[in-house]
C-alpha positions in Angstrom: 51.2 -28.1 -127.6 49.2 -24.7 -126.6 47.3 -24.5 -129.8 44.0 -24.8 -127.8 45.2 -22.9 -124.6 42.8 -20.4 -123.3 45.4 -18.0 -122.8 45.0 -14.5 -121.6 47.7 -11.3 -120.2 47.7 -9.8 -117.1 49.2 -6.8 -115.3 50.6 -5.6 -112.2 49.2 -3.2 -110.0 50.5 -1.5 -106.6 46.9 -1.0 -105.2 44.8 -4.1 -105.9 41.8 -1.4 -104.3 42.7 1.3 -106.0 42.8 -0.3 -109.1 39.1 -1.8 -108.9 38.0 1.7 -108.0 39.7 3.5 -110.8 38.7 0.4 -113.7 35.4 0.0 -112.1 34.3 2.7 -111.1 36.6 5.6 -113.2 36.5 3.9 -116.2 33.2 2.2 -115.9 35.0 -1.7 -117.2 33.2 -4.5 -115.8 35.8 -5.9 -113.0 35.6 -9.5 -111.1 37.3 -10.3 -107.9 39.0 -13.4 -108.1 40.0 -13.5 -104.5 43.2 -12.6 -102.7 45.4 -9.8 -104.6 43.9 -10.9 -108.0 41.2 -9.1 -110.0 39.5 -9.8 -113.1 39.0 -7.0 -116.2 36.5 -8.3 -118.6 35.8 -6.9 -122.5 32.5 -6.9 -123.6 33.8 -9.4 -126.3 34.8 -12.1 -124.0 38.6 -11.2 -123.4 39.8 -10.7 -120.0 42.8 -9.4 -118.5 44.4 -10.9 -114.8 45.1 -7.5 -112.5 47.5 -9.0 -109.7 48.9 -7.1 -107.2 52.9 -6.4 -106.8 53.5 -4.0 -104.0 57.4 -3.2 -105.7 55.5 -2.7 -108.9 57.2 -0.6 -111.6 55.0 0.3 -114.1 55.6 -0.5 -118.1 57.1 2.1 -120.2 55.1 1.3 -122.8 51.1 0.7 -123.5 50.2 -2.2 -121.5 45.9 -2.1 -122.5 43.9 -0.3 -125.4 40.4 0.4 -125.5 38.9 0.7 -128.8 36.0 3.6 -128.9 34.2 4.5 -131.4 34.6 9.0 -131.3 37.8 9.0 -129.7 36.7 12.7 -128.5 33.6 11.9 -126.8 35.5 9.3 -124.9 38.4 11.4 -124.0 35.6 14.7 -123.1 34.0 11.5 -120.8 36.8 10.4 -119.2 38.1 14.0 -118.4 34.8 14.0 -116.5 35.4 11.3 -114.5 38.8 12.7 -113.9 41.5 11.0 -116.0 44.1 12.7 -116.8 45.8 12.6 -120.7 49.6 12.6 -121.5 50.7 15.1 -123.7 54.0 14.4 -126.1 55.0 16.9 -128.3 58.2 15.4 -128.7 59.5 12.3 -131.3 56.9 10.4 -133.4 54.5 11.0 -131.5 52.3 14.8 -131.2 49.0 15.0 -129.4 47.0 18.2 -129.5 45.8 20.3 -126.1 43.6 17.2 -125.1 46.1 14.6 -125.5 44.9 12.9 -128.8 47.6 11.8 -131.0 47.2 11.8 -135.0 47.6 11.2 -138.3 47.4 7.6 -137.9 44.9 6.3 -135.8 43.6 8.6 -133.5 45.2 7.5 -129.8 45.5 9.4 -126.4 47.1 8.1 -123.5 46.6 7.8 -119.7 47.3 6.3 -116.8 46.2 4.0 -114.2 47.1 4.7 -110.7 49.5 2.4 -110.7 51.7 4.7 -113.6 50.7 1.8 -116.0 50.1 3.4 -119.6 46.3 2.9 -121.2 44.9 4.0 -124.0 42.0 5.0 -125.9 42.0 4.7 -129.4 39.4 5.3 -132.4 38.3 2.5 -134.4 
Protein backbone atom coordinates (compact mmCIF):
# COMPACT_ATOMS: atom_id res chain seq x y z
CA UNK A 1 0.00 0.00 0.00
CA UNK A 2 2.99 2.58 0.80
CA UNK A 3 5.56 0.83 -1.19
CA UNK A 4 5.95 3.97 -3.49
CA UNK A 5 5.30 6.59 -0.60
CA UNK A 6 7.70 9.43 -0.61
CA UNK A 7 8.03 9.28 2.93
CA UNK A 8 10.18 11.42 5.00
CA UNK A 9 10.60 12.12 9.38
CA UNK A 10 10.29 15.16 10.97
CA UNK A 11 10.99 16.79 14.37
CA UNK A 12 9.68 19.11 16.83
CA UNK A 13 11.10 22.17 17.75
CA UNK A 14 10.14 24.99 20.56
CA UNK A 15 11.61 27.96 18.46
CA UNK A 16 10.64 27.51 14.83
CA UNK A 17 13.33 30.86 14.53
CA UNK A 18 15.68 29.73 16.49
CA UNK A 19 15.92 26.61 14.97
CA UNK A 20 16.40 28.11 11.27
CA UNK A 21 19.14 30.19 12.78
CA UNK A 22 20.97 27.50 14.56
CA UNK A 23 20.55 24.70 11.32
CA UNK A 24 21.06 27.46 8.84
CA UNK A 25 23.17 29.54 9.95
CA UNK A 26 25.19 27.48 13.01
CA UNK A 27 25.36 24.51 11.26
CA UNK A 28 25.52 25.85 7.74
CA UNK A 29 22.38 22.91 6.35
CA UNK A 30 20.45 24.22 3.62
CA UNK A 31 16.90 25.05 5.31
CA UNK A 32 13.46 25.87 3.38
CA UNK A 33 10.53 27.61 4.88
CA UNK A 34 7.54 25.93 4.17
CA UNK A 35 5.27 28.51 5.65
CA UNK A 36 3.52 28.84 9.02
CA UNK A 37 5.46 26.85 11.99
CA UNK A 38 6.97 24.38 9.41
CA UNK A 39 10.54 24.36 8.08
CA UNK A 40 12.32 22.34 5.72
CA UNK A 41 16.08 20.63 6.40
CA UNK A 42 17.48 19.33 3.17
CA UNK A 43 20.63 16.73 2.59
CA UNK A 44 22.73 17.21 -0.09
CA UNK A 45 21.55 13.71 -1.24
CA UNK A 46 17.96 14.50 -1.66
CA UNK A 47 16.58 13.56 1.84
CA UNK A 48 14.71 16.03 3.82
CA UNK A 49 13.56 16.31 7.23
CA UNK A 50 9.93 18.31 8.31
CA UNK A 51 11.10 20.89 11.48
CA UNK A 52 7.50 21.76 12.89
CA UNK A 53 7.08 23.78 15.76
CA UNK A 54 5.54 22.48 19.25
CA UNK A 55 5.67 25.14 21.83
CA UNK A 56 5.25 22.16 24.89
CA UNK A 57 7.96 20.43 23.08
CA UNK A 58 10.00 17.91 25.01
CA UNK A 59 12.93 16.94 23.46
CA UNK A 60 13.89 13.06 22.47
CA UNK A 61 16.15 11.29 24.80
CA UNK A 62 17.69 9.73 22.17
CA UNK A 63 19.48 10.75 18.63
CA UNK A 64 16.83 12.18 16.66
CA UNK A 65 19.44 13.30 13.27
CA UNK A 66 23.03 12.22 12.23
CA UNK A 67 25.31 13.90 10.01
CA UNK A 68 27.75 11.81 8.31
CA UNK A 69 31.35 13.79 7.91
CA UNK A 70 34.08 12.68 6.51
CA UNK A 71 37.15 13.70 9.64
CA UNK A 72 34.94 13.59 12.45
CA UNK A 73 37.62 16.10 14.14
CA UNK A 74 37.67 18.76 11.67
CA UNK A 75 33.97 18.83 11.96
CA UNK A 76 33.76 18.82 15.65
CA UNK A 77 37.05 21.74 15.75
CA UNK A 78 34.39 23.62 13.04
CA UNK A 79 31.47 23.40 14.88
CA UNK A 80 33.13 24.41 18.26
CA UNK A 81 33.78 27.57 16.12
CA UNK A 82 30.61 28.33 15.38
CA UNK A 83 29.73 27.60 18.97
CA UNK A 84 28.17 24.18 19.48
CA UNK A 85 28.57 22.72 22.28
CA UNK A 86 29.57 18.56 22.65
CA UNK A 87 28.10 16.24 25.33
CA UNK A 88 30.47 14.44 27.19
CA UNK A 89 29.52 10.70 28.82
CA UNK A 90 31.99 8.98 30.58
CA UNK A 91 29.50 6.83 32.03
CA UNK A 92 27.83 3.22 30.45
CA UNK A 93 28.54 2.15 26.91
CA UNK A 94 29.26 5.00 25.87
CA UNK A 95 33.02 7.18 26.58
CA UNK A 96 33.88 10.33 24.65
CA UNK A 97 37.25 11.93 25.10
CA UNK A 98 37.78 15.86 26.26
CA UNK A 99 36.13 16.98 22.91
CA UNK A 100 33.14 14.86 23.09
CA UNK A 101 34.03 12.13 20.36
CA UNK A 102 32.94 8.76 21.21
CA UNK A 103 35.08 5.56 20.08
CA UNK A 104 35.91 2.38 19.34
CA UNK A 105 33.14 1.86 17.00
CA UNK A 106 32.40 4.54 14.83
CA UNK A 107 33.66 7.67 15.73
CA UNK A 108 30.33 9.77 17.06
CA UNK A 109 30.02 13.04 19.17
CA UNK A 110 26.90 14.46 20.18
CA UNK A 111 25.16 17.89 20.51
CA UNK A 112 22.29 19.59 20.75
CA UNK A 113 19.87 21.76 19.02
CA UNK A 114 18.33 24.61 20.92
CA UNK A 115 15.42 22.90 21.30
CA UNK A 116 17.56 20.02 23.76
CA UNK A 117 16.92 17.67 20.70
CA UNK A 118 20.16 15.29 20.43
CA UNK A 119 22.33 15.47 16.92
CA UNK A 120 25.11 14.04 15.88
CA UNK A 121 28.13 13.93 13.92
CA UNK A 122 29.57 10.90 12.94
CA UNK A 123 32.65 9.63 10.75
CA UNK A 124 32.06 7.74 7.75
Amino acid sequence: MLSNSPFYAGFAVDDLAAAKEFYGRTLGARVVELGGPLLSLQAGNGYAVLIYEKPSHNPAEHTILNFPVDHIETAVDELREAGVRFEHYDEGPIATDEKGIATPGPKQAWFRDPAGNILSVIEG
